[in-house]
Jmol script that loads the backbone (N, CA, C; Angstrom):
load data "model"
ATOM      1  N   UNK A   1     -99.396-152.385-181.186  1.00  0.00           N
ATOM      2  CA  UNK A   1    -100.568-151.726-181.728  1.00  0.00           C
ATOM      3  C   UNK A   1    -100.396-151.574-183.225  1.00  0.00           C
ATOM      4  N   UNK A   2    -101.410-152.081-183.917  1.00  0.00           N
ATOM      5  CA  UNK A   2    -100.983-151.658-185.560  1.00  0.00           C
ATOM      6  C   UNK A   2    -101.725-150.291-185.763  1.00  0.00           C
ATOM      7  N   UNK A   3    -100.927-150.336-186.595  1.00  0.00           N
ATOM      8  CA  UNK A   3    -101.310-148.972-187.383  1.00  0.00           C
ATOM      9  C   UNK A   3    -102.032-148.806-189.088  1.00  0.00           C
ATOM     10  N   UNK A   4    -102.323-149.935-189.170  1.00  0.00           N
ATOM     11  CA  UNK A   4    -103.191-150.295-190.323  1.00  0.00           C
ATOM     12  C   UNK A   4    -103.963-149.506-190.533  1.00  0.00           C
ATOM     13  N   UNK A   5    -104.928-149.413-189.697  1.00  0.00           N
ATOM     14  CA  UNK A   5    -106.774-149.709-189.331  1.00  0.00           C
ATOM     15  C   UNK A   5    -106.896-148.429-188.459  1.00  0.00           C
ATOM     16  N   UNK A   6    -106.023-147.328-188.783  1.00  0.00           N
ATOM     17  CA  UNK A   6    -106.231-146.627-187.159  1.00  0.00           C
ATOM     18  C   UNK A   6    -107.846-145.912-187.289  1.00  0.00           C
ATOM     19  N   UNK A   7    -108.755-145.731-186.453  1.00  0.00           N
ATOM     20  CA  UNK A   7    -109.906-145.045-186.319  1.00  0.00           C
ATOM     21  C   UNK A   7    -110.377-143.652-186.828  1.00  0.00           C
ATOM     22  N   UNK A   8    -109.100-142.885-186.847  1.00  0.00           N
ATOM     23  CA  UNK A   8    -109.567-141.190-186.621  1.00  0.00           C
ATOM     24  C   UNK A   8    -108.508-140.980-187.830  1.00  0.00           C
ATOM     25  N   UNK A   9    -108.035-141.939-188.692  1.00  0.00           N
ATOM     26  CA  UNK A   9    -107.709-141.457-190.153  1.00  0.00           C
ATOM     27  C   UNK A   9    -108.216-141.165-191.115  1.00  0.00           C
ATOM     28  N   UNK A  10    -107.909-140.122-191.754  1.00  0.00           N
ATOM     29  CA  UNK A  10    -109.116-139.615-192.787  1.00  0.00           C
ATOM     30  C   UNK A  10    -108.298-139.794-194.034  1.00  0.00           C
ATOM     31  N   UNK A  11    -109.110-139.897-195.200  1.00  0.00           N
ATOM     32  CA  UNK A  11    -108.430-140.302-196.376  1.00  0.00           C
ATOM     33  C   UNK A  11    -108.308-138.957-197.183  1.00  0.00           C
ATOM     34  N   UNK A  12    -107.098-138.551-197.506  1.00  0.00           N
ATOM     35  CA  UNK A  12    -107.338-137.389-197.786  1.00  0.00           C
ATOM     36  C   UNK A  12    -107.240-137.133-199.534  1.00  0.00           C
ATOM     37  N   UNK A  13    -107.077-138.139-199.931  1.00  0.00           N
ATOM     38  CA  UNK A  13    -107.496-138.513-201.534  1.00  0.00           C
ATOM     39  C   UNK A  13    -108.598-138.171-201.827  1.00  0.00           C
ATOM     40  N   UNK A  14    -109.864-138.425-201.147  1.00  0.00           N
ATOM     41  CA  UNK A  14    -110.968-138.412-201.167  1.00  0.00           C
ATOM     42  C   UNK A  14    -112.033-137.054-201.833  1.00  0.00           C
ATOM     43  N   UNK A  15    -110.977-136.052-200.136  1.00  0.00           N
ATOM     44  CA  UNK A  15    -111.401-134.683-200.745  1.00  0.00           C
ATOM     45  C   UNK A  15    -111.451-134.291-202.029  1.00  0.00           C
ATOM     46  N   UNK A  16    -112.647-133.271-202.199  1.00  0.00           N
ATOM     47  CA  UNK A  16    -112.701-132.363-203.110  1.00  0.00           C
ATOM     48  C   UNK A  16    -112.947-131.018-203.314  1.00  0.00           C
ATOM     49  N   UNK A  17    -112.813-130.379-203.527  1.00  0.00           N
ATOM     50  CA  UNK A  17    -113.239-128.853-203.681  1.00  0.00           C
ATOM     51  C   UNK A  17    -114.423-128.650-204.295  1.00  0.00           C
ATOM     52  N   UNK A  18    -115.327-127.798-203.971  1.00  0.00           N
ATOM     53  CA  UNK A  18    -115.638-127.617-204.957  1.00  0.00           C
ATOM     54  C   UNK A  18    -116.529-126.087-204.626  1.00  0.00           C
ATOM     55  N   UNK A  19    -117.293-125.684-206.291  1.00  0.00           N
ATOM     56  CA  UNK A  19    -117.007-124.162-206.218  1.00  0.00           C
ATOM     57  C   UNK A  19    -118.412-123.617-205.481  1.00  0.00           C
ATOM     58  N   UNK A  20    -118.818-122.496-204.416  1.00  0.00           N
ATOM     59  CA  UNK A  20    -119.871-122.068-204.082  1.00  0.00           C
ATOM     60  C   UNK A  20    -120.677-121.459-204.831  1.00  0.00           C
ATOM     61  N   UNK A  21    -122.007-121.438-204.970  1.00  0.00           N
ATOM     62  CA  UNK A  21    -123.009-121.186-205.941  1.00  0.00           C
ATOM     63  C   UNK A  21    -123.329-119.490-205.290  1.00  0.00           C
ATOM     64  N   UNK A  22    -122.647-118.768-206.326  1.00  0.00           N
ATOM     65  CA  UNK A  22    -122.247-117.410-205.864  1.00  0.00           C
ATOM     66  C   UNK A  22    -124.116-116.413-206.716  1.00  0.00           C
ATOM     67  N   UNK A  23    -124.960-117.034-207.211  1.00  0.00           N
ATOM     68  CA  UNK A  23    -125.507-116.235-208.241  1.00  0.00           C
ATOM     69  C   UNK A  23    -126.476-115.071-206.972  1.00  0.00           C
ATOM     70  N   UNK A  24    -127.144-114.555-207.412  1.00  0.00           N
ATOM     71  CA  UNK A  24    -127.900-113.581-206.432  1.00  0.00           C
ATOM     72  C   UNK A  24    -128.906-114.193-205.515  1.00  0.00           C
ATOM     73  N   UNK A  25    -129.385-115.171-206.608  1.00  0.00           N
ATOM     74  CA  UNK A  25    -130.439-115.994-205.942  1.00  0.00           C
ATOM     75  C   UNK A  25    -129.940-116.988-204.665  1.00  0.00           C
ATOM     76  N   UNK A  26    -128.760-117.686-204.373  1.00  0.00           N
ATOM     77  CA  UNK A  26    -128.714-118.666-203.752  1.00  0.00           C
ATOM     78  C   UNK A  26    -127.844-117.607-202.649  1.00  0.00           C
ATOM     79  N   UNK A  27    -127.151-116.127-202.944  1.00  0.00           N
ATOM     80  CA  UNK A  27    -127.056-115.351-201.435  1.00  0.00           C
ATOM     81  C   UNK A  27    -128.077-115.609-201.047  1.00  0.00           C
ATOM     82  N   UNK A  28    -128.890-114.385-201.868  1.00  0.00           N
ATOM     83  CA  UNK A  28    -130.280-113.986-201.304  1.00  0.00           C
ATOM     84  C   UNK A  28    -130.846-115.017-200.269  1.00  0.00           C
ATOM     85  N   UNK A  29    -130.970-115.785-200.772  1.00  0.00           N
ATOM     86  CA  UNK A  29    -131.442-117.832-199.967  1.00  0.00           C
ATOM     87  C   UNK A  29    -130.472-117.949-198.709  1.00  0.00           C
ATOM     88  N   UNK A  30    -129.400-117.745-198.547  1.00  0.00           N
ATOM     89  CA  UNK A  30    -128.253-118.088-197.445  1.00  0.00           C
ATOM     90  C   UNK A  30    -128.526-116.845-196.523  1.00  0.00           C
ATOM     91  N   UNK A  31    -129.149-115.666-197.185  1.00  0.00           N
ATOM     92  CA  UNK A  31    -129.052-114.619-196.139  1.00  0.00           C
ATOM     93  C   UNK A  31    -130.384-114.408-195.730  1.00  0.00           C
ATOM     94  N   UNK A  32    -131.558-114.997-196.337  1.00  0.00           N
ATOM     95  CA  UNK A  32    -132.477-114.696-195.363  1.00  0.00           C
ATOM     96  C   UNK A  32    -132.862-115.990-194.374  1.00  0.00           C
ATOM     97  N   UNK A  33    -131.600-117.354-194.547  1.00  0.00           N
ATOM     98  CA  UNK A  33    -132.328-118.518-193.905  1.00  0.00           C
ATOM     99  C   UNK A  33    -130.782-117.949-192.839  1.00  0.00           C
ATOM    100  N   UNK A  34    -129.813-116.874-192.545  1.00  0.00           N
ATOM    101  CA  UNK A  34    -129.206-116.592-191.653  1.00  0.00           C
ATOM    102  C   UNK A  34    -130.045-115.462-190.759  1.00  0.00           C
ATOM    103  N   UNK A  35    -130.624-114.907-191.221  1.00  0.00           N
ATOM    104  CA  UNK A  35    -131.427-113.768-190.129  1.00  0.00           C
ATOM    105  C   UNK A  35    -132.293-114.341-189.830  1.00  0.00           C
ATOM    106  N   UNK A  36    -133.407-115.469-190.522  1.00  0.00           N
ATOM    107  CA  UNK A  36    -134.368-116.286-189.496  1.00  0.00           C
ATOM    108  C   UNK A  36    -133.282-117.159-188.461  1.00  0.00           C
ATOM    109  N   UNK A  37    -132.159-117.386-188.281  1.00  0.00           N
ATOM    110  CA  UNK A  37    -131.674-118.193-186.935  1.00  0.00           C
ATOM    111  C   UNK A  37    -131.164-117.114-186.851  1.00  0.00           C
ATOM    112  N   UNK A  38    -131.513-115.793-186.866  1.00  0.00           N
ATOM    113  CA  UNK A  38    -130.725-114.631-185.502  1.00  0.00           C
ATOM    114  C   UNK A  38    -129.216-114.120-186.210  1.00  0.00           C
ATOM    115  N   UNK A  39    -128.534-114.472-187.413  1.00  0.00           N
ATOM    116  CA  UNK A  39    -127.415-113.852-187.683  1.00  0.00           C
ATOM    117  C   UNK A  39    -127.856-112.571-188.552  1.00  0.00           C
ATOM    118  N   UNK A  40    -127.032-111.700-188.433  1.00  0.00           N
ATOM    119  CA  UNK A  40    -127.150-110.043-188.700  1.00  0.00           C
ATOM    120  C   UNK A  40    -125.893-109.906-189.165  1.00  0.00           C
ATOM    121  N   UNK A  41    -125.957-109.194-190.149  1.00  0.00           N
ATOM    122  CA  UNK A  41    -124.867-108.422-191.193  1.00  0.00           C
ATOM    123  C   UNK A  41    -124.007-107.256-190.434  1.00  0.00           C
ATOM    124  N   UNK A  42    -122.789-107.915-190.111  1.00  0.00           N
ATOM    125  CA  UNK A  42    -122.483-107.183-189.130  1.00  0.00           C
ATOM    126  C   UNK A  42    -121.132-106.152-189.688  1.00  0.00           C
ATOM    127  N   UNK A  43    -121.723-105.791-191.095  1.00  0.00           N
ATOM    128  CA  UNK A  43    -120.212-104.954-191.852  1.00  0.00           C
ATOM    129  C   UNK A  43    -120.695-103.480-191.810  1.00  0.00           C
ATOM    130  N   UNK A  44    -119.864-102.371-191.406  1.00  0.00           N
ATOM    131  CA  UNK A  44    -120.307-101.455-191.186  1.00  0.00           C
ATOM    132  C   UNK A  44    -121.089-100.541-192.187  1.00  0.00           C
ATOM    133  N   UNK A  45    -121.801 -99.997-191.743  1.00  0.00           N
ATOM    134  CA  UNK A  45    -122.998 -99.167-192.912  1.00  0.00           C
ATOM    135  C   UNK A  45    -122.724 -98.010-193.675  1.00  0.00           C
ATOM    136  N   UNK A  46    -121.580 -96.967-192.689  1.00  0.00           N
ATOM    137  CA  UNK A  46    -121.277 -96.471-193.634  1.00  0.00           C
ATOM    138  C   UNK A  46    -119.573 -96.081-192.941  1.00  0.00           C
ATOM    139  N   UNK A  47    -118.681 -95.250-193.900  1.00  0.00           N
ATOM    140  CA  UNK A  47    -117.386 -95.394-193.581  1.00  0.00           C
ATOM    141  C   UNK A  47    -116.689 -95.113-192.392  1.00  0.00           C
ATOM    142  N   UNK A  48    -115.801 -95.563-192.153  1.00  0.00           N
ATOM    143  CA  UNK A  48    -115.721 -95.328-190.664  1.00  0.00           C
ATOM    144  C   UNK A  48    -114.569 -94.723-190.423  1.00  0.00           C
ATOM    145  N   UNK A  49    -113.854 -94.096-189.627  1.00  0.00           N
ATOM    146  CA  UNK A  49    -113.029 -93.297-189.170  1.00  0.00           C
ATOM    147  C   UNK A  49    -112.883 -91.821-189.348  1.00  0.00           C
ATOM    148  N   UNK A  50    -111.422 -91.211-189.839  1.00  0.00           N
ATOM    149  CA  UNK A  50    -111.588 -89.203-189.847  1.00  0.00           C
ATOM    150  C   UNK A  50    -112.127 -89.269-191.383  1.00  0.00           C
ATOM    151  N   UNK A  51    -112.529 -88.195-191.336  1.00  0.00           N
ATOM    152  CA  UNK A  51    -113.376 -88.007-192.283  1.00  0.00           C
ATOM    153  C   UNK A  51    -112.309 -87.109-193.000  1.00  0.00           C
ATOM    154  N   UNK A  52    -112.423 -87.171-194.990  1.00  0.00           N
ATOM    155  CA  UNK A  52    -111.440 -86.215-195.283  1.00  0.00           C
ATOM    156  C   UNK A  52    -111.115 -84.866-195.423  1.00  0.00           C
ATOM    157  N   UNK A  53    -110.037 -84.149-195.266  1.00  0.00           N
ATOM    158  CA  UNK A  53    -109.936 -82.990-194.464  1.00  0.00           C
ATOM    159  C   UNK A  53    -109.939 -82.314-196.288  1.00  0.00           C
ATOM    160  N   UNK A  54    -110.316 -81.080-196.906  1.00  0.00           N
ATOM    161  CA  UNK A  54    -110.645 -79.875-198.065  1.00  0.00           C
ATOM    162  C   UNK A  54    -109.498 -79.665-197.822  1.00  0.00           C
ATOM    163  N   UNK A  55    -108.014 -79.821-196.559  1.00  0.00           N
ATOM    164  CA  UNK A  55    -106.944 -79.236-197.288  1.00  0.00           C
ATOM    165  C   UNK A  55    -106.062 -79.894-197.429  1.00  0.00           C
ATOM    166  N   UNK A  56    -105.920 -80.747-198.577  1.00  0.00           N
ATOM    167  CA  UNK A  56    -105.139 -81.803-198.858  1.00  0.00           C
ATOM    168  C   UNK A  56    -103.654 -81.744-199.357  1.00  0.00           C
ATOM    169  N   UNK A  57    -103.448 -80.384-199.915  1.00  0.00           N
ATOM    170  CA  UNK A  57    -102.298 -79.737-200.421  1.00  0.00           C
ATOM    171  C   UNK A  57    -101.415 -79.615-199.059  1.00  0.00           C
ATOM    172  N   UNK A  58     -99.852 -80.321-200.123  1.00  0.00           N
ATOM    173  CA  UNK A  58     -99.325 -79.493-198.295  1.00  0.00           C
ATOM    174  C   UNK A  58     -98.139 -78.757-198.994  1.00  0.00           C
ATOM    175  N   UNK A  59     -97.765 -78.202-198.053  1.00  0.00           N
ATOM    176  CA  UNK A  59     -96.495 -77.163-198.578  1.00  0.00           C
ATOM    177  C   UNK A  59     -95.547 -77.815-197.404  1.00  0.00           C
ATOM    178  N   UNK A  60     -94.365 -77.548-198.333  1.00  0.00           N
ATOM    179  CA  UNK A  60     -92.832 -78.094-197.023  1.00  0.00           C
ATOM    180  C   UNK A  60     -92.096 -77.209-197.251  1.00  0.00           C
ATOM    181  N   UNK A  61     -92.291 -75.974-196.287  1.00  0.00           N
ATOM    182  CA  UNK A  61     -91.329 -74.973-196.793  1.00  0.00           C
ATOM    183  C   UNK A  61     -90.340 -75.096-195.764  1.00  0.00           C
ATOM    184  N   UNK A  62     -89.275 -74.799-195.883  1.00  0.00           N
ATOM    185  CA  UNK A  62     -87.835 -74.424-195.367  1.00  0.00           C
ATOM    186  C   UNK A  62     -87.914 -72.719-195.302  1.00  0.00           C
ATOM    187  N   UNK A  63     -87.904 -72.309-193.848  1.00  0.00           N
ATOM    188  CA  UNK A  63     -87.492 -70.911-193.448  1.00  0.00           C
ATOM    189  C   UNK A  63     -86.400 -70.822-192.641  1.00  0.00           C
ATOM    190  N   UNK A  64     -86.001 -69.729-192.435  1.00  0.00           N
ATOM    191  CA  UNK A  64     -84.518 -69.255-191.894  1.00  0.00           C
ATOM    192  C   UNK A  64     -85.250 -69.565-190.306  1.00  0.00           C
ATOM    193  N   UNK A  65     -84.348 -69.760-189.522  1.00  0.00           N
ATOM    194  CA  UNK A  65     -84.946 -70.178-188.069  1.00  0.00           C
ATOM    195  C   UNK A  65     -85.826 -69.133-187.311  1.00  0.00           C
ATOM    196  N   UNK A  66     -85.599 -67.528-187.439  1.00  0.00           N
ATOM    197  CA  UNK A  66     -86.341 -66.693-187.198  1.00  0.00           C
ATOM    198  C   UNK A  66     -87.209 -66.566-187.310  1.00  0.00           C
ATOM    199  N   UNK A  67     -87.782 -66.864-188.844  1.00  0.00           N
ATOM    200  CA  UNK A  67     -89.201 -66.700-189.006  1.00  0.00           C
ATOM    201  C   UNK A  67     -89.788 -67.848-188.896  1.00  0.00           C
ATOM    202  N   UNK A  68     -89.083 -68.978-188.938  1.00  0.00           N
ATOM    203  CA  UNK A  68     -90.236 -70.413-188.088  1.00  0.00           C
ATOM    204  C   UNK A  68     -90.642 -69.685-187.035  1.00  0.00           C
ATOM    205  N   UNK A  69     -89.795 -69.227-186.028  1.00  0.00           N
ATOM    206  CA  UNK A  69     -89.893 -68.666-184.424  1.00  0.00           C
ATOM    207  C   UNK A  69     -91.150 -67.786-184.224  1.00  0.00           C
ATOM    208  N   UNK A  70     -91.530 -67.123-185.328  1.00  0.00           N
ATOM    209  CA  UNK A  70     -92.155 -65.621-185.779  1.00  0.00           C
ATOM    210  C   UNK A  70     -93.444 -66.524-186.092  1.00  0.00           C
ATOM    211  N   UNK A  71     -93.509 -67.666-187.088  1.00  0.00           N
ATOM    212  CA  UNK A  71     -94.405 -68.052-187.337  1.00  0.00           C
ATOM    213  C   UNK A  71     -95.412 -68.968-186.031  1.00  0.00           C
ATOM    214  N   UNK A  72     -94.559 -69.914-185.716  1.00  0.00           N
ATOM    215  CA  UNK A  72     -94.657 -70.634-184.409  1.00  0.00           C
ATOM    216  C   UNK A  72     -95.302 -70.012-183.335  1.00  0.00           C
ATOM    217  N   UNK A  73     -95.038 -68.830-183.311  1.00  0.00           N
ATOM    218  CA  UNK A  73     -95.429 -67.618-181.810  1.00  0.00           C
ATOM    219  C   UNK A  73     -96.823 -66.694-182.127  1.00  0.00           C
ATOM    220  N   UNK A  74     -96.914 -66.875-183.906  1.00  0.00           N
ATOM    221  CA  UNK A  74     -98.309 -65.790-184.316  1.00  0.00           C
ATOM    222  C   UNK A  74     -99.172 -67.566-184.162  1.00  0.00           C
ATOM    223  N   UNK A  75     -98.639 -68.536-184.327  1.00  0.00           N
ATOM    224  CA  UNK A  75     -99.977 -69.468-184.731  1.00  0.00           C
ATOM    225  C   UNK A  75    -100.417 -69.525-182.543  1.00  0.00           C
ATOM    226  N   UNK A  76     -99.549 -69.608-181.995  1.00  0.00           N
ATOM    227  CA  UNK A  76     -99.935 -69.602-180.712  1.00  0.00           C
ATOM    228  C   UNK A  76    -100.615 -68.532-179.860  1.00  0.00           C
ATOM    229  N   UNK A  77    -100.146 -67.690-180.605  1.00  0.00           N
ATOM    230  CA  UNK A  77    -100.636 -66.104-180.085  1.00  0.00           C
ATOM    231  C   UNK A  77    -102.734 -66.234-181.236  1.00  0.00           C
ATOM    232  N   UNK A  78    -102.515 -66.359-182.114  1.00  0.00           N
ATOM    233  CA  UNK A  78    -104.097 -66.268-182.462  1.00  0.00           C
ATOM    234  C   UNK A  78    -104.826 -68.037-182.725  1.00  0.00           C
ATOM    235  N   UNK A  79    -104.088 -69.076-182.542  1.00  0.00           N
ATOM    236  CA  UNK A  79    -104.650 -70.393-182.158  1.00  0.00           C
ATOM    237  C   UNK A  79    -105.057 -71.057-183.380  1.00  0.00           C
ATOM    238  N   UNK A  80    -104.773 -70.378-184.895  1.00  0.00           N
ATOM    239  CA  UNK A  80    -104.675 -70.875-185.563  1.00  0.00           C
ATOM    240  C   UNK A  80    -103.664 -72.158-186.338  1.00  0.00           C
ATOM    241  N   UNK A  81    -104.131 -72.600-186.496  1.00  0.00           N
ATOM    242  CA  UNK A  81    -103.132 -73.385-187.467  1.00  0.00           C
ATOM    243  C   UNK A  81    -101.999 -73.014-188.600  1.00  0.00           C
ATOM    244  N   UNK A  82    -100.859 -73.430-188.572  1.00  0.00           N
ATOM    245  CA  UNK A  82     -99.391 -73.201-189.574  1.00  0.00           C
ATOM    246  C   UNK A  82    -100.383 -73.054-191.044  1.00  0.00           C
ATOM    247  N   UNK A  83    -100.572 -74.077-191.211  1.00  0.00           N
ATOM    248  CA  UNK A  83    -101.241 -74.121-192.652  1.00  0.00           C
ATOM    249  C   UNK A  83    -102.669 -72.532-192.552  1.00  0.00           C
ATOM    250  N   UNK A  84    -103.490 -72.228-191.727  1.00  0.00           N
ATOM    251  CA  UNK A  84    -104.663 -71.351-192.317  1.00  0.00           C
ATOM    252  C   UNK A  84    -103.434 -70.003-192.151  1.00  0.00           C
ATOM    253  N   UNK A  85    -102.176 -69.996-191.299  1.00  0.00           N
ATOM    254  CA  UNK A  85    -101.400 -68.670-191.265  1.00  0.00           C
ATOM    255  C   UNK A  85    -100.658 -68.240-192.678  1.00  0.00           C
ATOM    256  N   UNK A  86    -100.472 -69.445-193.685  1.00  0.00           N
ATOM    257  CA  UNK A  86     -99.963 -69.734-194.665  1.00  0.00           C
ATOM    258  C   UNK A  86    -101.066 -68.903-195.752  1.00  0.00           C
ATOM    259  N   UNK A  87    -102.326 -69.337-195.819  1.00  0.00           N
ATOM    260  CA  UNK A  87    -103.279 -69.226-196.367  1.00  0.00           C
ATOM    261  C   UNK A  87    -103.848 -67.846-196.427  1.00  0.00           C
ATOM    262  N   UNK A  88    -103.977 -67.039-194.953  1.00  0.00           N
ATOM    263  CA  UNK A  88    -103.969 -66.148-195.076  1.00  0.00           C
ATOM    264  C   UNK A  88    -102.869 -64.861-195.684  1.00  0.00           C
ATOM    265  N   UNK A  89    -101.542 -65.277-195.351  1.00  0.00           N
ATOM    266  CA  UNK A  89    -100.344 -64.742-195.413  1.00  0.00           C
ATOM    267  C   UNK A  89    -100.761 -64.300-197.137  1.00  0.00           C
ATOM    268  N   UNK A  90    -101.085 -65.539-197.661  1.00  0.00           N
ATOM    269  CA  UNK A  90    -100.821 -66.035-199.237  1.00  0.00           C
ATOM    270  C   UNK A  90    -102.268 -64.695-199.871  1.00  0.00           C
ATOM    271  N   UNK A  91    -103.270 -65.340-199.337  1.00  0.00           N
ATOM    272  CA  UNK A  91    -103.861 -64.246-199.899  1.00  0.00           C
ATOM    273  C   UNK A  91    -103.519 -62.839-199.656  1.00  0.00           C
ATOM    274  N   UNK A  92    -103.467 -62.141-198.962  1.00  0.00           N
ATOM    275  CA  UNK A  92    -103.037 -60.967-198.269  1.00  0.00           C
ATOM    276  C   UNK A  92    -101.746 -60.373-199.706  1.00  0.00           C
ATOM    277  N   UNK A  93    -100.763 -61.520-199.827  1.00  0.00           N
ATOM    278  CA  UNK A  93     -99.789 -61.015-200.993  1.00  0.00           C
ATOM    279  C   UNK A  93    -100.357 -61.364-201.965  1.00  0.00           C
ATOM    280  N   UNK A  94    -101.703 -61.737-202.797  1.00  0.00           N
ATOM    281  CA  UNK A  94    -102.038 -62.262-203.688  1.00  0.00           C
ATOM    282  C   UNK A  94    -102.487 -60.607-203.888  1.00  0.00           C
ATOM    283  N   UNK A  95    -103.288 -60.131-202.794  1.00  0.00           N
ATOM    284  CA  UNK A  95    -104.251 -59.232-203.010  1.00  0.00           C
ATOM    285  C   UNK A  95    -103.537 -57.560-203.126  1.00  0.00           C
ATOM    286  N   UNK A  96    -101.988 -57.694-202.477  1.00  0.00           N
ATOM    287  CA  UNK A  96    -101.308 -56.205-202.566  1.00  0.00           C
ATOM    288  C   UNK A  96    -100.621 -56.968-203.759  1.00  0.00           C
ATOM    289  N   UNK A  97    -100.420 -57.881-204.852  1.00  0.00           N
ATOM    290  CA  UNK A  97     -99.851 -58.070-206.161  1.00  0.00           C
ATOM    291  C   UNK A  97    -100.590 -57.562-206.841  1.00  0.00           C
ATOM    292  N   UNK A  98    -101.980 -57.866-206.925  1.00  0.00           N
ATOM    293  CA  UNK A  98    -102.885 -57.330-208.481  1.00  0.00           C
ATOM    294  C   UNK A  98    -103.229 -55.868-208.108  1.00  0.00           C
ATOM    295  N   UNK A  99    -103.035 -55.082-206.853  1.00  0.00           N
ATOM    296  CA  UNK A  99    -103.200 -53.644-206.923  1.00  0.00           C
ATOM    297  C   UNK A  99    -101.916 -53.431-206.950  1.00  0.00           C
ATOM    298  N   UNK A 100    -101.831 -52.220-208.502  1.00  0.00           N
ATOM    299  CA  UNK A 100    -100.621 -51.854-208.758  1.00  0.00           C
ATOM    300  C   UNK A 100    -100.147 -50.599-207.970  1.00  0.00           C
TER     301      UNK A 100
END
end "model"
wireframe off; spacefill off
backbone 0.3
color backbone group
């Protein structure tokens, strides 16, 4: 069998690149001759997943093991969260500091 002449060889010299006609006008043209054959813009509309949380600050405090224990047992006992027990704690000493 030669291999000269084979059928399903492509010349790959040939290729070329070349660049897509990006201006507004020739989208515009590609996207409304894709929704007349039925294709739809299928990128989401608006952002998707958790949404961002107002308390972005974090604190890494190191306590003596007791009062993790103390802390751990008030956030379970009123169902709040470490961080709003923090928050409150914080104001509470903010507010017996400026009364002398």
């Amino acid at each position: 069998m030669s291999h000269g002449n084979a059928p399903f060889r492509i010349d790959i010299g040939n290729l070329k690149s070349r660049a897509k006609d990006s201006s507004p006008q020739a989208v515009e043209k590609v996207d409304s001759a894709g929704e007349k054959h039925g294709f739809v813009d299928r990128e989401p509309k608006k952002q998707r997943g958790r949404k961002p949380s107002p308390r972005t600050g974090q604190v890494h405090a190191k306590v003596l093991p007791h009062i993790a224990d103390d802390i751990a047992n008030e956030q379970k006992r009123t169902g709040k969260t470490q961080g709003v027990l923090i928050e409150e704690a914080w104001a509470l000493y903010r507010s017996q500091k400026a009364t002398p």
